[in-house]
N, C-alpha and C positions, 0 to 999 in steps of 0.2 A: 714237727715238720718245720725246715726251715723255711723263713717269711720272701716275700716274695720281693726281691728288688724292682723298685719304680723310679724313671726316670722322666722328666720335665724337659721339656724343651720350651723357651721365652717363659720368665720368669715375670711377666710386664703384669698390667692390670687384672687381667681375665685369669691370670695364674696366680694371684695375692686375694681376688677377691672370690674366687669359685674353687678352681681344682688344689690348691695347697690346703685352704681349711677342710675342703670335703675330703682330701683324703687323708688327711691329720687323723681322723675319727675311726679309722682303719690301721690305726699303727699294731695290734694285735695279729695284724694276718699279713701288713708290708710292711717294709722300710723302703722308705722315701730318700733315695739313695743317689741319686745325681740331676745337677741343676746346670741346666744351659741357659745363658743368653750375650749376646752381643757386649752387652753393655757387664762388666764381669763384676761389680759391685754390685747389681741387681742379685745375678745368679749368689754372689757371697752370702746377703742377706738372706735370698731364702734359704741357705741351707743352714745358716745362725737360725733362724726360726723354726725350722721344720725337716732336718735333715737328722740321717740318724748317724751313729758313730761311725767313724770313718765315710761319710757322706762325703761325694765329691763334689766338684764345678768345673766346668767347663767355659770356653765361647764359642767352640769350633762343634756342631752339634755330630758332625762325623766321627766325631772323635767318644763320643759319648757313645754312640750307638755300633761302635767296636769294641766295647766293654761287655764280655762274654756273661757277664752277671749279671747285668738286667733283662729282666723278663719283657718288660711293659713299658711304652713312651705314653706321656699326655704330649702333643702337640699344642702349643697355646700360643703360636706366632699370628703375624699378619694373614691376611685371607688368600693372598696371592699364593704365598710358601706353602701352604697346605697341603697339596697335590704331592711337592716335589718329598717335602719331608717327612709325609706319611707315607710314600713308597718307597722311599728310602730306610726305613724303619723297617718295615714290614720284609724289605727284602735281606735286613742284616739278620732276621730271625725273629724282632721284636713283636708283639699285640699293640696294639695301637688305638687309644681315645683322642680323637680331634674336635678342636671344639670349633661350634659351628661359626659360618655355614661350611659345608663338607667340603666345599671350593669355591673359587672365584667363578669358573667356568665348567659347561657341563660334562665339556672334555676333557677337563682335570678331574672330575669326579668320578667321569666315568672309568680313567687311567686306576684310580686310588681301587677303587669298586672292583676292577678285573686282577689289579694285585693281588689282594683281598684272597681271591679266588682260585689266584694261581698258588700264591704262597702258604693258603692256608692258615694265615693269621688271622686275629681276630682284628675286628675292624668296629666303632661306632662314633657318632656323633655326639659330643656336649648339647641336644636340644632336655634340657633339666626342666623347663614349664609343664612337660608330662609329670612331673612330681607334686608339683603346685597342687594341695588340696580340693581349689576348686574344680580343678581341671579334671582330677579325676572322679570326683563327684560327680559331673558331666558327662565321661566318657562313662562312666555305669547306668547312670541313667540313660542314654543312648542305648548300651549294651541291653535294655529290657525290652526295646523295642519300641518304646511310648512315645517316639517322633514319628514312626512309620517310614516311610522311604525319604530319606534326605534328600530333597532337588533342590536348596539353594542356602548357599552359608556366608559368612562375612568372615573374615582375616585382618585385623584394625592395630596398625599398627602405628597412631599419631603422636607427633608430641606440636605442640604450636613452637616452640622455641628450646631447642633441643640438639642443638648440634655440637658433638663431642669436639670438644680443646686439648685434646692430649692425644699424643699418638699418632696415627698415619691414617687418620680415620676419614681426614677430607682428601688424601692422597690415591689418587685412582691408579697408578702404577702400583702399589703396595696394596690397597686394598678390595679394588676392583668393583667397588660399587658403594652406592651411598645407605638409606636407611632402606629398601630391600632387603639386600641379603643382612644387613646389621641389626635389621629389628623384626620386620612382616616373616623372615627366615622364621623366627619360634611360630609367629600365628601362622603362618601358611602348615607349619609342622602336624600345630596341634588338631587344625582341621583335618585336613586330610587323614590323621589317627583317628580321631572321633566318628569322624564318615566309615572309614574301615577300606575306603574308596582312593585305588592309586593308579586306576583306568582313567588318562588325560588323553583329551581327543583335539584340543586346540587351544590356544594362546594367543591375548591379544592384551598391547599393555600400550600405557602412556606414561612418559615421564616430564617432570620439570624441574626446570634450576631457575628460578624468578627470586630469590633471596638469599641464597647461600652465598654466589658468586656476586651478590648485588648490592647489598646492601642497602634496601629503598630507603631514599632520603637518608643514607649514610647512620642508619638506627642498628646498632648490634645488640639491643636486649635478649639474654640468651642464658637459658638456664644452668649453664655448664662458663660462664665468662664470655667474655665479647670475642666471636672468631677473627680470622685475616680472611677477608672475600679474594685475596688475589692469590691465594694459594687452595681455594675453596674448588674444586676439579669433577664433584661430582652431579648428582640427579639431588634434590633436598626434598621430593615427594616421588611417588610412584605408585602408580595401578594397575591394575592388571583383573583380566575376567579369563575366568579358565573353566573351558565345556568340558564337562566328564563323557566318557563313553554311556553313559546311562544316561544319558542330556540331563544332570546334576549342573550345576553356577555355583562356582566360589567366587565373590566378589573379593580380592588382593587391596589393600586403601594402607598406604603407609608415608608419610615423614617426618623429620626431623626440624622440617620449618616449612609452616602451613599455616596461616590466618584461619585456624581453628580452635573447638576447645578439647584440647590431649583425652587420649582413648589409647592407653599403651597395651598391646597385648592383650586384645581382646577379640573373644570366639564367639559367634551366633550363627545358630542352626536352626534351619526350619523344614518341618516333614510335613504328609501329610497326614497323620494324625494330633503332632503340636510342634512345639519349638523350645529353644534353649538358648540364653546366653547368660553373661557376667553382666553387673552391677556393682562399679569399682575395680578394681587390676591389682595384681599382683599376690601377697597373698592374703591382704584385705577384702578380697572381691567377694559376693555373694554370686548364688548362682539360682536362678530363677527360669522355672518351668512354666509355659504355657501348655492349654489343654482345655479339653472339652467335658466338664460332668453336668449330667442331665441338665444338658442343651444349655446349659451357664459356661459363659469365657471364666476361665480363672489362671491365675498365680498363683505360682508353689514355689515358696523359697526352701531350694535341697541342702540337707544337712550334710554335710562330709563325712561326721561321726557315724551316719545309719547307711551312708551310701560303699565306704570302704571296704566292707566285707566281698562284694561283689565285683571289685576292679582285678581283674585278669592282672597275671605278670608282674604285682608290684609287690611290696615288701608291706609285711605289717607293720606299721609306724607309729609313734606316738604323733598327734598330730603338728607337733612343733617342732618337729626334725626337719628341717632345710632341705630344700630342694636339692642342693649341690650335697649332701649326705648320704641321699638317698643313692642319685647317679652314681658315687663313693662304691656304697655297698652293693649296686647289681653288676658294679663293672669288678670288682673284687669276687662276687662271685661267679663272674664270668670268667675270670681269669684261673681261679682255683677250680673251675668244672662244676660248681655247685649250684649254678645257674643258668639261663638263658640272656641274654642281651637285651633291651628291652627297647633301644631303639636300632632298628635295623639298617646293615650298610643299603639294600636297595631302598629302601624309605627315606632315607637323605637323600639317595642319589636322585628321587622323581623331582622332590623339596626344589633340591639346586636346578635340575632338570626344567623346571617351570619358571623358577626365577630368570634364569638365562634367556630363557624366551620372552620373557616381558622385556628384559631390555634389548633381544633383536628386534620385536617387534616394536617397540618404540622408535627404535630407528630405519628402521624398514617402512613401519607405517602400515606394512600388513599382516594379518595375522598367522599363526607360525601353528601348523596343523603337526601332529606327533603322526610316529608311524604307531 
């Protein structure tokens, strides 16, 4: 059977450091077949590194997605272009991975989402933390029932001094939000997957900029290099509490500059028969069960290796296969029919859906009730 042609659209960080190695790993069922970007020495590059023979380049992404031979786009541009370039996509014939968030706004997503629907393409989201080890260690321990009814969760998405230097990243035209939809986007994900819960009944958020745009006392210590405060345009912390229709609380807690101490991407859940979170991030984190035996509080640090067998929808793994690998081979065998999708377009669409409300209601000031 012939392999299936794959196309890239923005060849920039998120396409060097996620979708070009994860789907490098897949070259036995695609070729990785055309590279778009702006800047046309970038797109060169990736296709000197990961392009297959007679692999193209592009700048112009129209042009790319008039090429009868590609099956499949990754979208990997700024947060704003998402909307236009994955309908765009999808309406030239293509399937389409965007990586998150699924948009800037909830009405771009929801534009991408009714595409989707009409066109018939496949449609999902780069949210890859559902691969993370811990994470589904977690979501199977949940899946037993041993929390009892989830009513209240945490979404942590901090860093103290974190603010990205490269890219369009403080650019609020281009990327339409600060470390919301740029980081608390995965923890909001993965909660709401682990709940199982994507009945939202109201939104209420807070945001601030007291040091991006400020600079106090003129200090730029910052783990990514010293930023520019006067081109700095966005929120550098933001919160948000979201009532489920079941009166469930997801507490939202996310920035990129916070006089605090960093908690990146982390998930805690509590039911009423125990609770669950991480201990450490990423995919060093332990995951640690709360719970009641004979009337003693106890801790259980859950194993990955024994909880695997029982995660719904994923791929059997060695446990050191990357998260961007894993997304590789569900979305390859989504694309071949040999599988299901495993994150769904409606399940971004709430993700963004909620996020967009935190920031009307921050600026509104009051809180934004769903139909």
């Amino acid at each position: 059977m012939a392999k299936l042609k794959i196309g890239f659209i923005g060849c920039g960080g998120i396409a060097c450091d996620k979708h070009l190695p994860g789907m490098s790993t897949q070259r036995d069922r695609i070729d990785m077949y055309a590279f778009c970007d702006l800047i046309p020495e970038r797109a060169e590059d990736a296709r000197r590194k990961y392009g297959c023979e007679g692999a193209k380049v592009f700048t112009d992404y129209h042009e790319l997605l008039a090429d009868p031979e590609i099956f499949a786009v990754h979208v990997l541009t700024p947060n704003v272009s998402h909307c236009q370039i994955s309908c765009d996509a999808m309406e030239a014939g293509k399937h389409v991975i965007c990586e998150k968030p699924m948009a800037a706004t909830y009405a771009d997503a929801k534009r991408m989402y009714d595409t989707h629907i009409r066109t018939g393409k496949l449609l999902t989201i780069g949210y890859q933390y559902r691969h993370i080890d811990a994470h589904k260690a977690m979501k199977a321990y949940i899946d037993t029932g041993a929390l009892g009814d989830i009513y209240y969760a945490e979404a942590t998405a901090f860093r103290r001094r974190g603010i990205p230097t490269w890219g369009v990243f403080t650019n609020k035209e281009a990327q339409g939000g600060g470390p919301l939809i740029d980081m608390a986007t995965h923890a909001l994900d993965l909660t709401l997957w682990m709940m199982n819960n994507y009945e939202v009944e109201s939104v209420t958020g807070v945001t601030f900029a007291n040091i991006g745009p400020k600079a106090v006392d003129g200090e730029l210590a910052n783990d990514f290099g010293p930023w520019d405060p006067s081109k700095y345009e966005l929120e550098d912390s933001a919160f948000g509490f979201v009532r489920m229709k079941n009166g469930a609380l997801i507490n939202i807690r996310s920035s990129w500059a916070l006089n605090i101490r960093p908690q990146e991407g982390l998930v805690r859940l509590c039911g009423t028969k125990g609770g669950i979170d991480e201990q450490g991030a990423g995919m060093s984190a332990d995951v640690v069960a709360n719970h009641v035996v004979a009337n003693r509080l106890i801790d259980t640090k859950i194993g990955t290796r024994a909880m695997r067998p029982r995660v719904a929808n994923t791929i059997d793994r060695n446990p050191m296969v990357l998260p961007q690998e894993a997304e590789a081979k569900i979305w390859v065998d989504a694309l071949l029919g040999e599988g299901e999708l495993f994150v769904k377009p409606e399940q971004a669409l709430t993700v963004t859906k909620i996020l967009d409300a935190i920031y009307q209601s921050a600026k509104t000031g009051k809180t934004v009730y769903f139909e």
